[in-house]
PQR file with spaces between the fields and no chain letter, atoms N, CA, C, O and H, PARSE charges and radii, in Angstrom:
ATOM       1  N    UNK     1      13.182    9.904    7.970 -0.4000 1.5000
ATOM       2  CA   UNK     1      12.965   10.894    9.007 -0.0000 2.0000
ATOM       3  C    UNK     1      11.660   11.654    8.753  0.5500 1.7000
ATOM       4  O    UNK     1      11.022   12.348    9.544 -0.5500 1.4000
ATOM       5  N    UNK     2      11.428   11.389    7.575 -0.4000 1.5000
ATOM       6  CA   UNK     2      10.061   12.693    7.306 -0.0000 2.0000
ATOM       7  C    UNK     2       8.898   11.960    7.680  0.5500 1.7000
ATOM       8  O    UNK     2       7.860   12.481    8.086 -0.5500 1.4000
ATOM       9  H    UNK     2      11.947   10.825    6.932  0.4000 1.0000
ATOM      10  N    UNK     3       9.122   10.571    7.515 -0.4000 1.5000
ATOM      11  CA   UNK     3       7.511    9.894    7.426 -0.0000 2.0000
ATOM      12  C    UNK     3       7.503    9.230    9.445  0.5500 1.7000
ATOM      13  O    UNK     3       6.740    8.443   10.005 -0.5500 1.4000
ATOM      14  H    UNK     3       9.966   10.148    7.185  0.4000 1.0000
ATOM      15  N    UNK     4       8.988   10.195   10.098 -0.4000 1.5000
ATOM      16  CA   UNK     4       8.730    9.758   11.430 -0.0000 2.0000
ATOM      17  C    UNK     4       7.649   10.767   12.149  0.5500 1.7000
ATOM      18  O    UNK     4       6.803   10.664   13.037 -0.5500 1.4000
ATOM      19  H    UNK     4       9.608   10.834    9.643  0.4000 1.0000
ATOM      20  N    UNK     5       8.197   11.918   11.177 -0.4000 1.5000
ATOM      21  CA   UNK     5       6.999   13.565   11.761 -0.0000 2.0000
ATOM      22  C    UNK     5       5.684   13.198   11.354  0.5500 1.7000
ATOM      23  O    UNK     5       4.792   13.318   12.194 -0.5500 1.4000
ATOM      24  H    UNK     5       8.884   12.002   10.455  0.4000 1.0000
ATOM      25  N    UNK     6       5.282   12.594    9.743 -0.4000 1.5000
ATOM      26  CA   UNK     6       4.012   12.538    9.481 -0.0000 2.0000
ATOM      27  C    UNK     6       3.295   11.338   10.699  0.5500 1.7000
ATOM      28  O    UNK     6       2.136   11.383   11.113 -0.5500 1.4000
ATOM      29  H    UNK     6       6.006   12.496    9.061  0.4000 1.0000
ATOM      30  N    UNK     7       4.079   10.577   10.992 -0.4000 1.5000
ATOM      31  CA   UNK     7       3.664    9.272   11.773 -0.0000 2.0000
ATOM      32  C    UNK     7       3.312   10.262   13.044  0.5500 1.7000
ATOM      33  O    UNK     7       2.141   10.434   13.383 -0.5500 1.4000
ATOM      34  H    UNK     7       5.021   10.540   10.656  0.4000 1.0000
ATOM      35  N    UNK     8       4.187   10.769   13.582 -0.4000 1.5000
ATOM      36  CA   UNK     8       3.839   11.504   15.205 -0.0000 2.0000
ATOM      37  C    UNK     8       3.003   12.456   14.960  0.5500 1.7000
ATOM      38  O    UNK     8       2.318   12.827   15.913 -0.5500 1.4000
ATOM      39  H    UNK     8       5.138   10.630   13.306  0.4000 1.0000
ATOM      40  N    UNK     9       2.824   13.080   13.724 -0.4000 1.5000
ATOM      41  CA   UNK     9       1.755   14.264   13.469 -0.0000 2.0000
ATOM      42  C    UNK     9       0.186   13.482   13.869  0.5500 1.7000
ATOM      43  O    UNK     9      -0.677   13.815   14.681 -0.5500 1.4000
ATOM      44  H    UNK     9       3.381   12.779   12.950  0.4000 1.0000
ATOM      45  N    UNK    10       0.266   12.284   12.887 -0.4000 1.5000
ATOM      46  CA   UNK    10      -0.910   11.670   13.169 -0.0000 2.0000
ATOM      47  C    UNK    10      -1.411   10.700   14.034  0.5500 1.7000
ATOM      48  O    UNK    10      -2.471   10.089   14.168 -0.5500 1.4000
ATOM      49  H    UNK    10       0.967   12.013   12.228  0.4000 1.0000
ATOM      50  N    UNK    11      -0.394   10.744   14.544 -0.4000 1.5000
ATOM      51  CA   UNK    11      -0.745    9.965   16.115 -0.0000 2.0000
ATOM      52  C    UNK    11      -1.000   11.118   16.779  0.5500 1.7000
ATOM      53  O    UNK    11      -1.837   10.833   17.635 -0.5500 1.4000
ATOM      54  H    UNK    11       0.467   11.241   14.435  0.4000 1.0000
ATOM      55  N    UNK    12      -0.712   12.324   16.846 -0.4000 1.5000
ATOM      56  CA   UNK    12      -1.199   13.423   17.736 -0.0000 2.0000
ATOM      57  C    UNK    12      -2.686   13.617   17.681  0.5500 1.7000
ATOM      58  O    UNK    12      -3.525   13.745   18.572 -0.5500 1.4000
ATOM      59  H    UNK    12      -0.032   12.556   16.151  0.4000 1.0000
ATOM      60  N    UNK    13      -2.754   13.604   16.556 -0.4000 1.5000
ATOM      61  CA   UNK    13      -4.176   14.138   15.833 -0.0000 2.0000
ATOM      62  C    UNK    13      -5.196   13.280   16.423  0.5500 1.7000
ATOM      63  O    UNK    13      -6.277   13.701   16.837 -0.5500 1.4000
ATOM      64  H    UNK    13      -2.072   13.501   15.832  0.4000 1.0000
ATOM      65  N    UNK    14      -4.837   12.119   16.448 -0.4000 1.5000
ATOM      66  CA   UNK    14      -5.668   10.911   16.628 -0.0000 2.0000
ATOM      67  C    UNK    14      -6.062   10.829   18.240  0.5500 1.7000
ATOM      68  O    UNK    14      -7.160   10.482   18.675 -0.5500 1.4000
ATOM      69  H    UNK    14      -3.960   11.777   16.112  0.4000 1.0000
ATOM      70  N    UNK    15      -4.991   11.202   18.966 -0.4000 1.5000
ATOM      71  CA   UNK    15      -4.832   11.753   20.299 -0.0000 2.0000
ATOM      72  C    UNK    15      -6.093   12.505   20.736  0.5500 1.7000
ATOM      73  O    UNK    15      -7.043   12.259   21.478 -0.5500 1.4000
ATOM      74  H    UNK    15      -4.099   11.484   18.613  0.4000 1.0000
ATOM      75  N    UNK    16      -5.660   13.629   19.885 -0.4000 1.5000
ATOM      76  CA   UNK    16      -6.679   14.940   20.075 -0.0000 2.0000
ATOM      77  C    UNK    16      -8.134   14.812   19.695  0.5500 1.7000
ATOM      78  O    UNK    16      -9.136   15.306   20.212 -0.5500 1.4000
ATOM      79  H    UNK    16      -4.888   13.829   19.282  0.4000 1.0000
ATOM      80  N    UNK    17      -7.989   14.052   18.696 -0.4000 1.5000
ATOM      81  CA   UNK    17      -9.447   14.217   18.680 -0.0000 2.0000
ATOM      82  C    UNK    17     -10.255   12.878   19.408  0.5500 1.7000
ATOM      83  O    UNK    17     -11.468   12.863   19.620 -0.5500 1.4000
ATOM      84  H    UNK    17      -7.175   13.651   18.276  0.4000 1.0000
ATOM      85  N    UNK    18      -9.385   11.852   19.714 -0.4000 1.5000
ATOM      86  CA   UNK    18     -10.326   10.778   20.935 -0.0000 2.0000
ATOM      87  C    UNK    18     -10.344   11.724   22.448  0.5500 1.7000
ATOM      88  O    UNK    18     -10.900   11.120   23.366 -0.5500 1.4000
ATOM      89  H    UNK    18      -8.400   11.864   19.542  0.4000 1.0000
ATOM      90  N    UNK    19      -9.898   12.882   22.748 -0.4000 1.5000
ATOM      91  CA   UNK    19     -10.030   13.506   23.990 -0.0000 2.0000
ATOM      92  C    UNK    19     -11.553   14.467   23.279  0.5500 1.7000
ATOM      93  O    UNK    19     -12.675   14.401   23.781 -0.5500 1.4000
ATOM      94  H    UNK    19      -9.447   13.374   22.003  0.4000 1.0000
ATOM      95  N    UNK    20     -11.326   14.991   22.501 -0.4000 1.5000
ATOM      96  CA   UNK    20     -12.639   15.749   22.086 -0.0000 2.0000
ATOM      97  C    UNK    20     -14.225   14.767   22.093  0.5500 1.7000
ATOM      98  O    UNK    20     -15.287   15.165   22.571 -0.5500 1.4000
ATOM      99  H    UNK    20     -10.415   15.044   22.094  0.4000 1.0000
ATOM     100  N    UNK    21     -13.986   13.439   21.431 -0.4000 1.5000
ATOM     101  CA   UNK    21     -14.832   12.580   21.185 -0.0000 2.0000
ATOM     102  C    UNK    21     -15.586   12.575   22.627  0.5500 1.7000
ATOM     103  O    UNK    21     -16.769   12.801   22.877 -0.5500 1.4000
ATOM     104  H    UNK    21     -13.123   13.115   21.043  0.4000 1.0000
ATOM     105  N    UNK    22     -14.628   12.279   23.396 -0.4000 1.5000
ATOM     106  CA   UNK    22     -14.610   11.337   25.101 -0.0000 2.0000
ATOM     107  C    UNK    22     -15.221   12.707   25.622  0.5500 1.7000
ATOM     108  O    UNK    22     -16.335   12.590   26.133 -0.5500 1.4000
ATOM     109  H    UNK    22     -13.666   12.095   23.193  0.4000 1.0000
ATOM     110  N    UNK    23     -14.609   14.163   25.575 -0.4000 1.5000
ATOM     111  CA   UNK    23     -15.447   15.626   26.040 -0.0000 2.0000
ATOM     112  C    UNK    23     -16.566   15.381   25.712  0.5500 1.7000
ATOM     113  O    UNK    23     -17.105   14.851   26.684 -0.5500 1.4000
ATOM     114  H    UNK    23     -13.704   14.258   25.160  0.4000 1.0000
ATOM     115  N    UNK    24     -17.520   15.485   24.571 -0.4000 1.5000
ATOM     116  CA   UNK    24     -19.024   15.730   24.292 -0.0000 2.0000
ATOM     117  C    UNK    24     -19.337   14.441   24.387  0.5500 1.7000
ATOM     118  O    UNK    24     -20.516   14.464   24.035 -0.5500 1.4000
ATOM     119  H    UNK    24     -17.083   15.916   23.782  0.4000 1.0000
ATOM     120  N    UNK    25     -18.965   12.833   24.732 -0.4000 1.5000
ATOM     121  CA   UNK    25     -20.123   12.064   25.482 -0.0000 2.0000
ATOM     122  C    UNK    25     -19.697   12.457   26.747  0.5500 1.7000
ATOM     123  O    UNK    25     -19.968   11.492   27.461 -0.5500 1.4000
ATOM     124  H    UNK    25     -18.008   12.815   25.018  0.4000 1.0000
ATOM     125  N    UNK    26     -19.342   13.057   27.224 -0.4000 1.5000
ATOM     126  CA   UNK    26     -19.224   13.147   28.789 -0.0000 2.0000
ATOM     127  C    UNK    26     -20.499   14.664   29.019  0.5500 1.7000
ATOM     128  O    UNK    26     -21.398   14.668   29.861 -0.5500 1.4000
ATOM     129  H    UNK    26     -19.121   13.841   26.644  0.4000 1.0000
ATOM     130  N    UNK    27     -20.283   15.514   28.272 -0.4000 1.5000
ATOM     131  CA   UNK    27     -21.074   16.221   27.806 -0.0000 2.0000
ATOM     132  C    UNK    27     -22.501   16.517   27.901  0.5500 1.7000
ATOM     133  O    UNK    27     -23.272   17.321   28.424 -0.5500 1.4000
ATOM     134  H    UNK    27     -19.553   15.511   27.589  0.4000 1.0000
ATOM     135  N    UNK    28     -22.484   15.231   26.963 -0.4000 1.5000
ATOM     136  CA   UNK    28     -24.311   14.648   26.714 -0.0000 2.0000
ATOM     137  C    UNK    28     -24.083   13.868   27.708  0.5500 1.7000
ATOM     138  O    UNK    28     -25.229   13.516   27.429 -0.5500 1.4000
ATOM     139  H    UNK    28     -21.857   14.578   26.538  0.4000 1.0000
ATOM     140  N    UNK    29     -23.832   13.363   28.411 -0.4000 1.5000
ATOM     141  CA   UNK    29     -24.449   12.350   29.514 -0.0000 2.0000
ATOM     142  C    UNK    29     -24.328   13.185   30.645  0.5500 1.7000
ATOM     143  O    UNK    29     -24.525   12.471   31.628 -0.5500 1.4000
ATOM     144  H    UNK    29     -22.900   13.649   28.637  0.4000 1.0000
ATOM     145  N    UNK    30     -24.143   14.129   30.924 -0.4000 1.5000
ATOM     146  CA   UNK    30     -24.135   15.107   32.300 -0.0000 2.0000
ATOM     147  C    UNK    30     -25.469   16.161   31.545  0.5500 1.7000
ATOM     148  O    UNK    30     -26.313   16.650   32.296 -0.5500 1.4000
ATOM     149  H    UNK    30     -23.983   14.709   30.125  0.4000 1.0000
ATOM     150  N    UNK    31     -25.507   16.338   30.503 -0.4000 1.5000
ATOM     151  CA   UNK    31     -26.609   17.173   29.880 -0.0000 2.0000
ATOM     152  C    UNK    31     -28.168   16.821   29.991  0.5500 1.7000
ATOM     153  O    UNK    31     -29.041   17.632   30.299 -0.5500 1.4000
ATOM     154  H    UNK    31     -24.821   15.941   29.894  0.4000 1.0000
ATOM     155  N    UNK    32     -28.396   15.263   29.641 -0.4000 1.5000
ATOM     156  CA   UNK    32     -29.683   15.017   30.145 -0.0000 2.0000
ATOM     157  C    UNK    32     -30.168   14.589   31.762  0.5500 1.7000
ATOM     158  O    UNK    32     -31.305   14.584   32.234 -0.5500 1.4000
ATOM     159  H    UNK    32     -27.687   14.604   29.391  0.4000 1.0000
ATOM     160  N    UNK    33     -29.285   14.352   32.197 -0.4000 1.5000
ATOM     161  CA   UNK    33     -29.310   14.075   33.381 -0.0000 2.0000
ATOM     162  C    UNK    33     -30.431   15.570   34.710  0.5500 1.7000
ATOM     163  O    UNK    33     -29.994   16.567   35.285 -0.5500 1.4000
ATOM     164  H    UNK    33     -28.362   14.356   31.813  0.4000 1.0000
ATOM     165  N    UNK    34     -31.381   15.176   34.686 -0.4000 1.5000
ATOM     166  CA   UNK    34     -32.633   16.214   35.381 -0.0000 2.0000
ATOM     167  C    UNK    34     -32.022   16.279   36.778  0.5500 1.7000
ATOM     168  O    UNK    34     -31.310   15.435   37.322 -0.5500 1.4000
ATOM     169  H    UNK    34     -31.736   14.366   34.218  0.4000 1.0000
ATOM     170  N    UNK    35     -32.567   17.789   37.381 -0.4000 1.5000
ATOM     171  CA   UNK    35     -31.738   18.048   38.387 -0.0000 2.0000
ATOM     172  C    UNK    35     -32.716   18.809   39.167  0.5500 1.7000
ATOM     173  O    UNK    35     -33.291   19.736   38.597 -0.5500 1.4000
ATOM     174  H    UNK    35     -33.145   18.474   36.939  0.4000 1.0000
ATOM     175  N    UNK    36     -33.032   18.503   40.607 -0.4000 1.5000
ATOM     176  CA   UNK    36     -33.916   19.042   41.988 -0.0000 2.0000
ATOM     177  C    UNK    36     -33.347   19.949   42.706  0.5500 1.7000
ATOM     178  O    UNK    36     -32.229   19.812   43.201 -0.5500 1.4000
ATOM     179  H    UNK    36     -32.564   17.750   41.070  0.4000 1.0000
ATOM     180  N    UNK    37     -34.254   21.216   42.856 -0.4000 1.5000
ATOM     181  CA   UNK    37     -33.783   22.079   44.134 -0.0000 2.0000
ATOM     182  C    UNK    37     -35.083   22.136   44.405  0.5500 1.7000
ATOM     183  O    UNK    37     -36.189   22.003   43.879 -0.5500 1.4000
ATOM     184  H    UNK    37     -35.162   21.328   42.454  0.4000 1.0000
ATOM     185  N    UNK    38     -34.209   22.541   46.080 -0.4000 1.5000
ATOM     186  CA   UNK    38     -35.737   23.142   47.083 -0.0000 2.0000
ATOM     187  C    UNK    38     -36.002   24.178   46.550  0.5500 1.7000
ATOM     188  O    UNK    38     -35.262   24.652   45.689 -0.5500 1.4000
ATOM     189  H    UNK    38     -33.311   22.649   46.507  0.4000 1.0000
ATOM     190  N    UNK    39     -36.959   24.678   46.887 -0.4000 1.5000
ATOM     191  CA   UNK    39     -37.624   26.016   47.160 -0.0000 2.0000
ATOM     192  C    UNK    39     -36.628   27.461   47.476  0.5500 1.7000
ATOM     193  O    UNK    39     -36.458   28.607   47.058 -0.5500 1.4000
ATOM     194  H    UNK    39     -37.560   24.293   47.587  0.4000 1.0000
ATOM     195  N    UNK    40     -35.958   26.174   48.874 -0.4000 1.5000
ATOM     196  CA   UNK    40     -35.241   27.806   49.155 -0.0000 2.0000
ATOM     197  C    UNK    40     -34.226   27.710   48.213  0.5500 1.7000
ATOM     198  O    UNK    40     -34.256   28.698   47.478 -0.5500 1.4000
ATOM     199  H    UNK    40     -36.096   25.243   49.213  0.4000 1.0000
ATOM     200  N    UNK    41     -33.105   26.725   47.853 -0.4000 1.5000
ATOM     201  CA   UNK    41     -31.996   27.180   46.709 -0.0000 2.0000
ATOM     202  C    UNK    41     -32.496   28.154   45.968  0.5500 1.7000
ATOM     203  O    UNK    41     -32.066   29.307   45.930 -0.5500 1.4000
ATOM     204  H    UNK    41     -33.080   25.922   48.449  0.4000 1.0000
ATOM     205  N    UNK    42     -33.631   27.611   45.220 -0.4000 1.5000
ATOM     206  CA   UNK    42     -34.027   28.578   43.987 -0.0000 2.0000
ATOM     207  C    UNK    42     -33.803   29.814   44.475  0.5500 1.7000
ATOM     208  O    UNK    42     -32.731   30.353   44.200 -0.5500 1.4000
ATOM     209  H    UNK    42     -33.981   26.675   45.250  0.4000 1.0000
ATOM     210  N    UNK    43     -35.039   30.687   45.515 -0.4000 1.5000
ATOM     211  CA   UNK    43     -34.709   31.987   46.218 -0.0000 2.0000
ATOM     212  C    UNK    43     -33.381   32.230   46.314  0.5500 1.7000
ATOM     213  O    UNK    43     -33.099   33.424   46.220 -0.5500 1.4000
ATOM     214  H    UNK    43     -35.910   30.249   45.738  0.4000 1.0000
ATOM     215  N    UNK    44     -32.174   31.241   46.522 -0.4000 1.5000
ATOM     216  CA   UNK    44     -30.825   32.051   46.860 -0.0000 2.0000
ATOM     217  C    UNK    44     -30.004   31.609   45.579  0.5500 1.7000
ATOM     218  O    UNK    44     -28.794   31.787   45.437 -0.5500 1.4000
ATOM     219  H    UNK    44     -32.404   30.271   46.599  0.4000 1.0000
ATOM     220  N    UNK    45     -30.666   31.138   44.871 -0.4000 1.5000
ATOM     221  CA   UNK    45     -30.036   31.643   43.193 -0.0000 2.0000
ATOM     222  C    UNK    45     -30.477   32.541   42.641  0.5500 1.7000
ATOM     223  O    UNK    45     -29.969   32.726   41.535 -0.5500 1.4000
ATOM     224  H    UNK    45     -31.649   30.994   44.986  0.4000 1.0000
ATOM     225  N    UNK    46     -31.714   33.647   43.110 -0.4000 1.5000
ATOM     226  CA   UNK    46     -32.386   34.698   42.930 -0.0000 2.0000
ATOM     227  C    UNK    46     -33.616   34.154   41.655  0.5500 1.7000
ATOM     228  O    UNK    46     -33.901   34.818   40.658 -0.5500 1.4000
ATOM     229  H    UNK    46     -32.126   33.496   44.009  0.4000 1.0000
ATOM     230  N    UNK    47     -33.944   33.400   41.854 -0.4000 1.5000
ATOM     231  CA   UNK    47     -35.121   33.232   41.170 -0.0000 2.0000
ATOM     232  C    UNK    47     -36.628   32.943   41.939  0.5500 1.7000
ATOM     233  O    UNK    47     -36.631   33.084   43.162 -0.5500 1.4000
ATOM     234  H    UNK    47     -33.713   32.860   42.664  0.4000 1.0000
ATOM     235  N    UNK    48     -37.354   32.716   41.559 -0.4000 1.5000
ATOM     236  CA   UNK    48     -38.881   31.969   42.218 -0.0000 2.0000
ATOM     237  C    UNK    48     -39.605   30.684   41.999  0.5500 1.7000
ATOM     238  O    UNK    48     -40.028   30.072   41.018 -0.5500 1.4000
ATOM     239  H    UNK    48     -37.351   32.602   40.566  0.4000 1.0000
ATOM     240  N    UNK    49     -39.581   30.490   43.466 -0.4000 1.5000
ATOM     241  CA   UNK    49     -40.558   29.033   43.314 -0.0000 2.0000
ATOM     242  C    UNK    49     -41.577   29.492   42.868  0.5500 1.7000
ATOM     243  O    UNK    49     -42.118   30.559   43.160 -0.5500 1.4000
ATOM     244  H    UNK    49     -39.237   30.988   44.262  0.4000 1.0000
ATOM     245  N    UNK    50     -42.058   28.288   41.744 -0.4000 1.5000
ATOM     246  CA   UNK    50     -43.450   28.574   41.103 -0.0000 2.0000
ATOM     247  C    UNK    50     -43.920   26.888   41.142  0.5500 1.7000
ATOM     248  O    UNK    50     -43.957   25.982   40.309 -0.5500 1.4000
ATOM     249  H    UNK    50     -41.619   27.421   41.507  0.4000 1.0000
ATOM     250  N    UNK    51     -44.222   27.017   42.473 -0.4000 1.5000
ATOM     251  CA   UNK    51     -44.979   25.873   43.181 -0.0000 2.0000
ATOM     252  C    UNK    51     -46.262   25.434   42.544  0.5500 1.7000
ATOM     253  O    UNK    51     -46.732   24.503   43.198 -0.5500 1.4000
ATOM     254  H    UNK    51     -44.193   27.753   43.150  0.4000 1.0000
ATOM     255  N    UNK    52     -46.974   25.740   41.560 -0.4000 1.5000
ATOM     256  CA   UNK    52     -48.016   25.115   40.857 -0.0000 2.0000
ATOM     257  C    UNK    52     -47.621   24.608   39.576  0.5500 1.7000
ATOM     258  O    UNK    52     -48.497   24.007   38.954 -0.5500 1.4000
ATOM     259  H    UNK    52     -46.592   26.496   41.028  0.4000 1.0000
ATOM     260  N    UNK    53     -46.504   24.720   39.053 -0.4000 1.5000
ATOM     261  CA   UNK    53     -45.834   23.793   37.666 -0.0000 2.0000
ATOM     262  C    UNK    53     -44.467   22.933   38.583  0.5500 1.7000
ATOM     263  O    UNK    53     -43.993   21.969   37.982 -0.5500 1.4000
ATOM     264  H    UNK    53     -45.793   25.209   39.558  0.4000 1.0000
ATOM     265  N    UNK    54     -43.950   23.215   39.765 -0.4000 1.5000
ATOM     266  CA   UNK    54     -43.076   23.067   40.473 -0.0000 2.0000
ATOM     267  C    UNK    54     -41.445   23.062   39.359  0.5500 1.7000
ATOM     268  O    UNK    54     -40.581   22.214   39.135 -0.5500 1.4000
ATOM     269  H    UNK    54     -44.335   23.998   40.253  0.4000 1.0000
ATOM     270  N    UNK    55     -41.637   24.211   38.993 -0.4000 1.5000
ATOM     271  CA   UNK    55     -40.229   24.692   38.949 -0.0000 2.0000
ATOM     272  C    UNK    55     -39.504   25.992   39.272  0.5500 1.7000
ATOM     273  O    UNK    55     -40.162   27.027   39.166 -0.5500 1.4000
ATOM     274  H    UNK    55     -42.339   24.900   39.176  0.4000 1.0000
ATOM     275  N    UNK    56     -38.536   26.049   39.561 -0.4000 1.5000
ATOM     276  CA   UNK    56     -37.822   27.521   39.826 -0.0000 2.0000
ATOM     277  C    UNK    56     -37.866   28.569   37.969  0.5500 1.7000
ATOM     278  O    UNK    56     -37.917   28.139   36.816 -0.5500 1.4000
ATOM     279  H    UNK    56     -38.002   25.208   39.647  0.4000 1.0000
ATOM     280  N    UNK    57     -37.836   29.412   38.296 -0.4000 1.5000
ATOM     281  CA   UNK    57     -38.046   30.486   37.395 -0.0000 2.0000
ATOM     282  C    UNK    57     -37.466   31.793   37.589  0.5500 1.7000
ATOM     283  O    UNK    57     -38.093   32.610   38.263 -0.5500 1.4000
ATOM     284  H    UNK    57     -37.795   29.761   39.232  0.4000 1.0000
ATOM     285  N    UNK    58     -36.313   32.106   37.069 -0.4000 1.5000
ATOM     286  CA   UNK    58     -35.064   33.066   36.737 -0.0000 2.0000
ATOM     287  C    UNK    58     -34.242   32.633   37.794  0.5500 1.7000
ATOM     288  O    UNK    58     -34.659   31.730   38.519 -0.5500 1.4000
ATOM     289  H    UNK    58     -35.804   31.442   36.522  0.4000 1.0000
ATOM     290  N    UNK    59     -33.200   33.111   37.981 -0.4000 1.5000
ATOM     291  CA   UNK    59     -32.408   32.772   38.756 -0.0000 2.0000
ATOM     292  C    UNK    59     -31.086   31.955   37.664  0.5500 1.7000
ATOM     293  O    UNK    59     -31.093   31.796   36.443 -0.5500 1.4000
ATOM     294  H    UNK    59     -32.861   33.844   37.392  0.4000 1.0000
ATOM     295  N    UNK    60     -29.893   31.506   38.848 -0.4000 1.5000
ATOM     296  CA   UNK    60     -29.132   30.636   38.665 -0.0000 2.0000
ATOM     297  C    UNK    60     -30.089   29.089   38.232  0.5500 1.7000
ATOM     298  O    UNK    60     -29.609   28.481   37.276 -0.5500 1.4000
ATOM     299  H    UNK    60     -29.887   31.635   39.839  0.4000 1.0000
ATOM     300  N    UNK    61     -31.170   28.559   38.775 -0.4000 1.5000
ATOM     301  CA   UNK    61     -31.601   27.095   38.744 -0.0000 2.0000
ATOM     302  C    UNK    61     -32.793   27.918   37.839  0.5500 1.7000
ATOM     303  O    UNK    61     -33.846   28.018   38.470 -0.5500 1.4000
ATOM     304  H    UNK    61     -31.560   29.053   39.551  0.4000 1.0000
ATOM     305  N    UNK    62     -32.810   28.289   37.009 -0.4000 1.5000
ATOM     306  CA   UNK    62     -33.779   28.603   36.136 -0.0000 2.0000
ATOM     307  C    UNK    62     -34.676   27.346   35.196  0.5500 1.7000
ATOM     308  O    UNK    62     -34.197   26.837   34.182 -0.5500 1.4000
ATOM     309  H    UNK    62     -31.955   28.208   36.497  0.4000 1.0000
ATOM     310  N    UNK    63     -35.548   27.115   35.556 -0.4000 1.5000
ATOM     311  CA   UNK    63     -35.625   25.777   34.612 -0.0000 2.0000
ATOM     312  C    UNK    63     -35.898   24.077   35.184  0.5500 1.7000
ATOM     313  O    UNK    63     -36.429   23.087   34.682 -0.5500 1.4000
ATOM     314  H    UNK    63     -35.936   27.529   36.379  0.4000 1.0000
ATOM     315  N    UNK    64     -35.332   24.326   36.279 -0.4000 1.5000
ATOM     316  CA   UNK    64     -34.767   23.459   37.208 -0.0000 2.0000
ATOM     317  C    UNK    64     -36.268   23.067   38.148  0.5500 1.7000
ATOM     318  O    UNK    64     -37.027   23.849   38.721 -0.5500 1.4000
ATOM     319  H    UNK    64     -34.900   25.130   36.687  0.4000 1.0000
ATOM     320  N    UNK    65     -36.349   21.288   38.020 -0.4000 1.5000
ATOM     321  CA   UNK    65     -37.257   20.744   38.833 -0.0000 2.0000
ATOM     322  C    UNK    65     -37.465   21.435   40.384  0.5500 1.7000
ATOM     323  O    UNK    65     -36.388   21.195   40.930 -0.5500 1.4000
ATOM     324  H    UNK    65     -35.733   20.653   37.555  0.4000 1.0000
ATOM     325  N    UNK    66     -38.112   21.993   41.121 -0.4000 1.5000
ATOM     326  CA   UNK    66     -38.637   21.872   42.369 -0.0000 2.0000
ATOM     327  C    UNK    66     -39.119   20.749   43.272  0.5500 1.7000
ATOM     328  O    UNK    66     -40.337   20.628   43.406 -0.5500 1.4000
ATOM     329  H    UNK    66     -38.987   22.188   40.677  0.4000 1.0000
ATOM     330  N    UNK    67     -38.282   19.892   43.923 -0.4000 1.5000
ATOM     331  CA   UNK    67     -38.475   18.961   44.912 -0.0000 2.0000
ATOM     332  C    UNK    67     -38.586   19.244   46.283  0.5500 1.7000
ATOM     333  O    UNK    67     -38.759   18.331   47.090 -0.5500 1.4000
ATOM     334  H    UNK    67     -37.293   19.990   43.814  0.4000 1.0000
């Protein structure tokens, strides 16, 4: 009976941490992935187009390509 708990303990474990594994590549692959707003989004994420490097600057899309 004892080595049925250690058995389900570590099948849990093993569980848990292939859901953690599978979280951070899902993670990193939504992380590099580059991302476009207009002009106007930027303005209504409260930041500024800065149309001569073409990116938004403060705001919600801070950072964020200008297309």
């Amino acid at each position: 009976m004892r080595i049925r708990r250690i058995f389900a303990a570590v099948i849990a474990a093993a569980a848990l941490a292939g859901l953690g594994l599978t979280g951070v590549a899902a993670a990193t692959t939504t992380q590099g992935a580059s991302s476009y707003v207009t002009p106007n989004e930027c303005k209504q994420g409260g930041g500024v187009a800065d149309l001569t490097a073409n990116l938004c600057k403060g705001g919600t899309h801070d950072g964020e390509t200008i297309d």
